[in-house]
C-alpha positions as CSV (number, residue, x, y, z in Angstrom):
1,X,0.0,0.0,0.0
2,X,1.1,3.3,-0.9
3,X,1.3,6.2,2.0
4,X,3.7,8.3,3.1
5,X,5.8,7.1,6.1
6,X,7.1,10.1,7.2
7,X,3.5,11.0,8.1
8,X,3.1,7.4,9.6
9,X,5.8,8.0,11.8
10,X,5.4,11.6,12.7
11,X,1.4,10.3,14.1
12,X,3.2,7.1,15.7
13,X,5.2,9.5,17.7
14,X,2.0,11.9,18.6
15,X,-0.2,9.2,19.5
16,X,2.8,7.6,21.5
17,X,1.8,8.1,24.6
18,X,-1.8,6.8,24.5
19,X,-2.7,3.0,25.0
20,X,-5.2,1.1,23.0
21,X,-3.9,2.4,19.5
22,X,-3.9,0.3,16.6
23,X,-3.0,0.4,13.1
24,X,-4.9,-1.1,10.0
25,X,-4.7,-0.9,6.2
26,X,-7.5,-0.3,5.3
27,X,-8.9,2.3,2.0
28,X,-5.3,2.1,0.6
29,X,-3.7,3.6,3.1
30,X,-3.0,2.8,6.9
31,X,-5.7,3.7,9.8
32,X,-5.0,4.2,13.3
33,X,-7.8,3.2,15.3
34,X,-8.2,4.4,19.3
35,X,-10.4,2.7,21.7
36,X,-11.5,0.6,18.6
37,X,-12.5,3.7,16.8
38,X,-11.6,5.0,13.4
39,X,-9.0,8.4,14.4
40,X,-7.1,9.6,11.9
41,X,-5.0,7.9,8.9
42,X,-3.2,7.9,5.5
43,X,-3.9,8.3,2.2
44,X,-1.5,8.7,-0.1
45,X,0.4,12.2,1.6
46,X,-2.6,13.3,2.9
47,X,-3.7,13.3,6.6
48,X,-7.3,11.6,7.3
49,X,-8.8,12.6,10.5
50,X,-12.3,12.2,11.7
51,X,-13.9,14.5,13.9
52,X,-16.8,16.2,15.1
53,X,-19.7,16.7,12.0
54,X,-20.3,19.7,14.2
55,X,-16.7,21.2,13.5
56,X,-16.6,20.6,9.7
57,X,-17.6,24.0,8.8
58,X,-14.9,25.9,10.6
59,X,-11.6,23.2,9.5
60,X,-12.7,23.7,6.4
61,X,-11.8,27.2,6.6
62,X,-8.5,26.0,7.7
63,X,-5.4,26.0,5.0
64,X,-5.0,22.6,2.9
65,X,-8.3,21.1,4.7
66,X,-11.2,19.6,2.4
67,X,-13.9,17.2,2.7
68,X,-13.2,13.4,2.1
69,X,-14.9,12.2,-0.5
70,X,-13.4,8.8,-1.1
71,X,-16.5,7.1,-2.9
72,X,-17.3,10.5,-4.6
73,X,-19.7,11.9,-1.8
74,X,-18.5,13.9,0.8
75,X,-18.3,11.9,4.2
76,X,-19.8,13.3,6.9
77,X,-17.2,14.1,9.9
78,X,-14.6,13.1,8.2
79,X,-12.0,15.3,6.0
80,X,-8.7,15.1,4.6
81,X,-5.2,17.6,5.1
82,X,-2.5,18.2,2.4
83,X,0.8,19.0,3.4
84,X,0.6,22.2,3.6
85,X,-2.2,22.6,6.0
86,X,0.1,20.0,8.7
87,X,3.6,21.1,8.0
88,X,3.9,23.2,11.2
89,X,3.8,21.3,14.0
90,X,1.0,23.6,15.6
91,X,-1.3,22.7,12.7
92,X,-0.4,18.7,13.1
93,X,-1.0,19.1,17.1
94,X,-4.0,20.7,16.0
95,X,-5.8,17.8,13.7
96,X,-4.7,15.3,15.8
97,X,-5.9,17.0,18.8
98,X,-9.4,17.4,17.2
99,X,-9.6,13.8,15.8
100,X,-8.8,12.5,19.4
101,X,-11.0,14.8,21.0
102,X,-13.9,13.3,18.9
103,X,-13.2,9.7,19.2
104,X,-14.6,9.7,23.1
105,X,-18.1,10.5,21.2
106,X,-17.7,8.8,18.3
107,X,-19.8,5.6,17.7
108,X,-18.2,2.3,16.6
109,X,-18.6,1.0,13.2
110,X,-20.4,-2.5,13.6
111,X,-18.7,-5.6,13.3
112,X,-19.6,-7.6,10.0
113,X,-20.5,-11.2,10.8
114,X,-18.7,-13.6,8.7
């Protein structure tokens, strides 16, 4: 799968210090899931971070921020960073921070049965 490692690395490091973290490959890219939850992720360069429907209106005034739209209709809560919106660290801190904020009131995805 093709994502950019630097970025993997630089949310390994921010998300170091929490337990129950995973990561999954998942929509091309990698996923880090907290508490079981969908948090933020990879595709490509770009950051993936899910947060609060309630907030989408004001990141998306925020530089390099858009909407996902991975099956070609915008996803609600969920939006997508390029580089240049996450090269300070301040504006890193700041998705992550807001995805993890979220992911105490965000609902888990059900389990498929197989």
């Amino acid at each position: 799968m093709a994502y950019n490692e630097k970025l993997a690395e630089r949310i390994r490091e921010k998300l170091s210090t929490l337990s129950n973290v995973t990561e999954k490959e998942m929509m091309g890219g990698l996923t880090f899931m907290y508490n079981g939850k969908m948090c933020v992720g990879i595709i490509k360069d770009e950051l993936m971070c899910r947060i609060d429907p309630a907030n989408t209106e004001d990141a998306l005034e925020r530089n390099g921020c858009r909407l996902m739209d991975f099956t070609g209709r915008p996803m609600k809560g969920y939006i997508m960073i390029e580089e240049a919106g996450m090269k300070a660290n301040k504006d890193f801190d700041y998705w992550i921070n807001l995805a993890l904020d979220f992911n105490h009131k965000a609902k888990s995805s059900k389990k498929k049965n197989k």
